[in-house]
PAKE-980042 format. One line per 8 residues: number of its first residue (from 1); for each residue x, y, z of N, C-alpha, C. Coordinates in pm, whole numbers, m for minus. Each point is the difference from the previous one (the first is absolute). Example, Ala and Ser with C-alpha at 12.3 -4.5 7.8 and 13.67 -1.06 7.14 Angstrom:
<recs>
1 = 1319:m569:780:m89:119:0:90:120:0; m35:105:m72:82:119:6:m77:109:73 $
</recs>
This chain:
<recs>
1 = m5327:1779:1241:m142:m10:22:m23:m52:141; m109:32:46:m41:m43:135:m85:m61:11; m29:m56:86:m171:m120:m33:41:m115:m99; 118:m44:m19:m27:m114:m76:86:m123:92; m62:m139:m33:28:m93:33:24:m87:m80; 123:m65:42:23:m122:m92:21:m118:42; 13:m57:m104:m18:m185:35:151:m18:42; 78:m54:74:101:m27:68:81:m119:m115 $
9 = m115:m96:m10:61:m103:m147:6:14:m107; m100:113:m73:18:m7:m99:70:193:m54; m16:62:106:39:159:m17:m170:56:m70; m63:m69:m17:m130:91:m86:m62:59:105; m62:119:m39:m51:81:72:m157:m29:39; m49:m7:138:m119:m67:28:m101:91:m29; m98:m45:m66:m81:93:46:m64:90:122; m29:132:22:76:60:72:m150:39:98 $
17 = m20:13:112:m142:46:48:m7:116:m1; 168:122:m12:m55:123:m24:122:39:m79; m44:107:m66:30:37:m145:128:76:52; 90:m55:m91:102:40:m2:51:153:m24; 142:38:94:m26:176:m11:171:2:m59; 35:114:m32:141:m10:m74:27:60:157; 173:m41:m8:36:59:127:150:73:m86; m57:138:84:111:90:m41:123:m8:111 $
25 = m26:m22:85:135:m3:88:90:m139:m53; m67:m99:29:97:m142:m82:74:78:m111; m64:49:m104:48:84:m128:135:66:26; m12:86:89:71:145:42:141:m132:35; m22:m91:123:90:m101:51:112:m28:m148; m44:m105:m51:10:m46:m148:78:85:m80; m58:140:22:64:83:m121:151:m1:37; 0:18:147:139:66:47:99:m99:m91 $
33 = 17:m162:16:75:m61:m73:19:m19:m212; m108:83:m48:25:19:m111:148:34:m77; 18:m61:m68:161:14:m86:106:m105:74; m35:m72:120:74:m90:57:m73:m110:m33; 133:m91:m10:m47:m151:m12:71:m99:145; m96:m80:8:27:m57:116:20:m133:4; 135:m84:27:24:m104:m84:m12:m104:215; m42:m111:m6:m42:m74:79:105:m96:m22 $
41 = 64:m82:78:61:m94:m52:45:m90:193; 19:m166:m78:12:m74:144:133:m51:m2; 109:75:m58:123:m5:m28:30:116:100; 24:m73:160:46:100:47:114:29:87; 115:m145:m76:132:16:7:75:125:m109; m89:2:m78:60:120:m117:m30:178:64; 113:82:m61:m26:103:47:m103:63:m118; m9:125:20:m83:52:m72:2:54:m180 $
49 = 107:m15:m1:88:33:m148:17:m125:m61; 3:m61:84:m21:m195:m78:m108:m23:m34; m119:22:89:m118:m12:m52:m38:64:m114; 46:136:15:m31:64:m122:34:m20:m113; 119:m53:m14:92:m26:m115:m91:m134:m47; m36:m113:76:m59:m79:m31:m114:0:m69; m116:99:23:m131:63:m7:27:45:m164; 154:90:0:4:83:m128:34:m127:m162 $
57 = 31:m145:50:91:m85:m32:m122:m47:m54; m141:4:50:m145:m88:m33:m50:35:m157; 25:127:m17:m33:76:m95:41:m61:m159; 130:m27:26:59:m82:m121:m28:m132:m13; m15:m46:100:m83:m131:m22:m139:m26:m51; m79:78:35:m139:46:m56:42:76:m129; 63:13:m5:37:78:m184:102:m119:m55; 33:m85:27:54:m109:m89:m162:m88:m15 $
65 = m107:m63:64:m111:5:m40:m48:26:m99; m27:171:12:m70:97:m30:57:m55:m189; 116:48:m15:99:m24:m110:m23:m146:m78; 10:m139:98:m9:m85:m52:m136:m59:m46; m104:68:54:m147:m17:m58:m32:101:m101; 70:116:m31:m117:126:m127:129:m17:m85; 131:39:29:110:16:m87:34:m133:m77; 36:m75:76:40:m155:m54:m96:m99:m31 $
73 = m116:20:60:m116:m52:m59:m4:m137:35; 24:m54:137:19:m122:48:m102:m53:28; m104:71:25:m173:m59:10:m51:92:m132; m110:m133:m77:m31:m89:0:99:m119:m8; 32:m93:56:84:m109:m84:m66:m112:m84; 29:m11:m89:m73:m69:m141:51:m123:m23; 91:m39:90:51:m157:37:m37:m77:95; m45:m97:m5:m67:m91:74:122:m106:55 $
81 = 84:m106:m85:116:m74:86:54:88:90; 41:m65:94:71:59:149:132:4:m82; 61:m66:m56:147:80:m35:43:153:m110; m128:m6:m23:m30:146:m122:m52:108:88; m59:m60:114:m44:107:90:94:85:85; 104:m121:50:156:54:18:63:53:m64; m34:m10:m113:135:46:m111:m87:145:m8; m138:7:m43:m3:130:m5:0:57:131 $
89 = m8:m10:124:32:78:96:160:55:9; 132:m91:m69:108:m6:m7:34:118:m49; m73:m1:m113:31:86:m120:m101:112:63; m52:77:31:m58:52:98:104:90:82; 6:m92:73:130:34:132:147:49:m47; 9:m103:m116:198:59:m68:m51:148:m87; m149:29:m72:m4:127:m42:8:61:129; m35:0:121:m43:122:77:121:12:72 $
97 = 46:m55:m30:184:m3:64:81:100:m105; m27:4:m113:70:17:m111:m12:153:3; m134:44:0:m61:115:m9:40:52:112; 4:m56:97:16:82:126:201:31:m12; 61:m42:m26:140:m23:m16:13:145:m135; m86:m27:m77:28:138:m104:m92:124:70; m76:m16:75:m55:128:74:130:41:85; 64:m74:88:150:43:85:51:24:m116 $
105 = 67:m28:m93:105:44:m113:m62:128:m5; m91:m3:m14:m71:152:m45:5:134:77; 60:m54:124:m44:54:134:m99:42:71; m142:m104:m74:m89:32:60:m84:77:m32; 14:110:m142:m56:122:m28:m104:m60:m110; m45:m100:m12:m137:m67:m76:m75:m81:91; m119:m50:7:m55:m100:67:19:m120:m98; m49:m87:79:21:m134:m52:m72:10:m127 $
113 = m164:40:60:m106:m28:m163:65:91:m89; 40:133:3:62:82:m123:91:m86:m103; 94:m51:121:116:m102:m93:m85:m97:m78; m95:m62:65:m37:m177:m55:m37:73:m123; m142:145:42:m54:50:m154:115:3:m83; 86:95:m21:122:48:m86:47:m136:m77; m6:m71:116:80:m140:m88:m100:m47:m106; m110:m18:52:m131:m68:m62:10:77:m117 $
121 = 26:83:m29:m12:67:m137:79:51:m69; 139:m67:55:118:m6:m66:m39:m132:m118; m25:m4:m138:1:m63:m119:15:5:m100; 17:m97:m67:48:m2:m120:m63:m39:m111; m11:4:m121:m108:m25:m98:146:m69:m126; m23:m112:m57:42:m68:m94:46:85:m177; 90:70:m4:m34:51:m144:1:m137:m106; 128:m17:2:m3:m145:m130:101:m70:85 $
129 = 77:m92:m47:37:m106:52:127:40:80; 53:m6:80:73:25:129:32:130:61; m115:66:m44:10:163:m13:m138:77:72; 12:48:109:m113:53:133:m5:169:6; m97:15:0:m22:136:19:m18:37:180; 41:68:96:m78:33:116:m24:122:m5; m87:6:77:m121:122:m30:m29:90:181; 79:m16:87:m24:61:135:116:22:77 $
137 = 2:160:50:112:24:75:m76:81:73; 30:m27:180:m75:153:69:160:47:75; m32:59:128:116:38:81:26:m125:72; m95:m122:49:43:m66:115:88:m111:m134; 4:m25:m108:84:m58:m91:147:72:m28; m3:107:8:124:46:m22:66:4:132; m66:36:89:95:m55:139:17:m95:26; m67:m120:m42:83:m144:m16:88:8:m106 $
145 = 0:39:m103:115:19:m72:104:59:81; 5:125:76:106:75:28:91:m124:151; m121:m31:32:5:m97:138:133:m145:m85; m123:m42:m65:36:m172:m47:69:1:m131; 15:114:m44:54:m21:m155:m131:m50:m128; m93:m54:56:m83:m43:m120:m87:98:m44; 39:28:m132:m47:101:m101:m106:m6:m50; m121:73:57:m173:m53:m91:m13:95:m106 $
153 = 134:116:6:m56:59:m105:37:m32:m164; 36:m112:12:42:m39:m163:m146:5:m88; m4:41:m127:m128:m18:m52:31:m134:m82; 79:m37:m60:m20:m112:m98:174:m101:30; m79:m118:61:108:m122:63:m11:m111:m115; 136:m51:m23:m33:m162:m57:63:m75:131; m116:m107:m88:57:m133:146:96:m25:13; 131:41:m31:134:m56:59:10:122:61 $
161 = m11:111:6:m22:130:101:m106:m44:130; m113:m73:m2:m92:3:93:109:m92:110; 42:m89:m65:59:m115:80:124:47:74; 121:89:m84:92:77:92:m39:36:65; m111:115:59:m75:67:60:m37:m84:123; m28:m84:m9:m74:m115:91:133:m86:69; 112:m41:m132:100:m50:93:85:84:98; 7:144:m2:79:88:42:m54:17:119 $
169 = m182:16:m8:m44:19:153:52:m131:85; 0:m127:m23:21:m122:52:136:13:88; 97:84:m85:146:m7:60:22:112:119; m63:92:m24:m48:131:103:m51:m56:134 $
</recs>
């Protein structure tokens, strides 16, 4: 646009004494760089493949975030003492470690939220006394099976089965 002015402190646009016109040449300028991204940086002992590598490195960090606020559900926190507030950030941090460690086992071919879902609805329902029914198997479960050995597709466990199961991953 042409004809506009702005405030230097605050970026808002001033009101203007004459009416603003679209400018097609700025446009035409602009377009030429479309599909490129243009990365700025004051790191300028690094060459250019460092930077980039660095730039590409941001992404996972903003997706461990991303992960530890919708997937893991680390906000809201519903603890008020400062040592529960740690502990659930702990527990927080050792899941998103965990998950991220079975996404590499995996080689990568699930996202994080697919896995957390899959797990989340990996359960079990009580028949009578030391005796469990589970009720969920998709593909990203059987490739932890094929990966880790742990089998979701059993339909009916007793608790001295749940617990082998659990001690075997421990020794792995």
């Amino acid at each position: 646009m042409k004809n506009l002015v702005f405030d230097k402190d605050t970026g808002e646009i001033v009101t203007a004494k004459q009416i603003p016109v679209f400018d097609a040449k700025k446009l035409q300028e602009e377009e030429r760089f479309d599909g490129y991204y243009a990365i700025i940086t004051s790191e300028l002992d690094k060459s250019d493949e460092e930077v980039i590598e660095i730039y590409r490195g941001l992404w996972r960090i903003e997706e461990c975030f991303k992960v530890t606020k919708s997937d893991l559900k680390s906000r809201p926190v519903y603890v008020s003492r400062h040592d529960h507030i740690n502990a659930h950030f702990l527990i927080c941090f050792i899941s998103l470690m965990i998950v991220r460690l079975l996404a590499l086992r995996l080689g990568n071919q699930y996202s994080i939220s697919c896995i957390v879902e899959s797990l989340n609805k990996v359960t079990c329902v009580p028949l009578e006394e030391n005796w469990y029914a589970f009720h969920y198997t998709n593909e990203i479960t059987e490739a932890i099976k094929a990966s880790l050995g742990i089998d979701f597709g059993y339909k009916y466990l007793s608790l001295g089965d749940i617990k082998k199961i659990i001690g075997s991953t421990k020794k792995s």
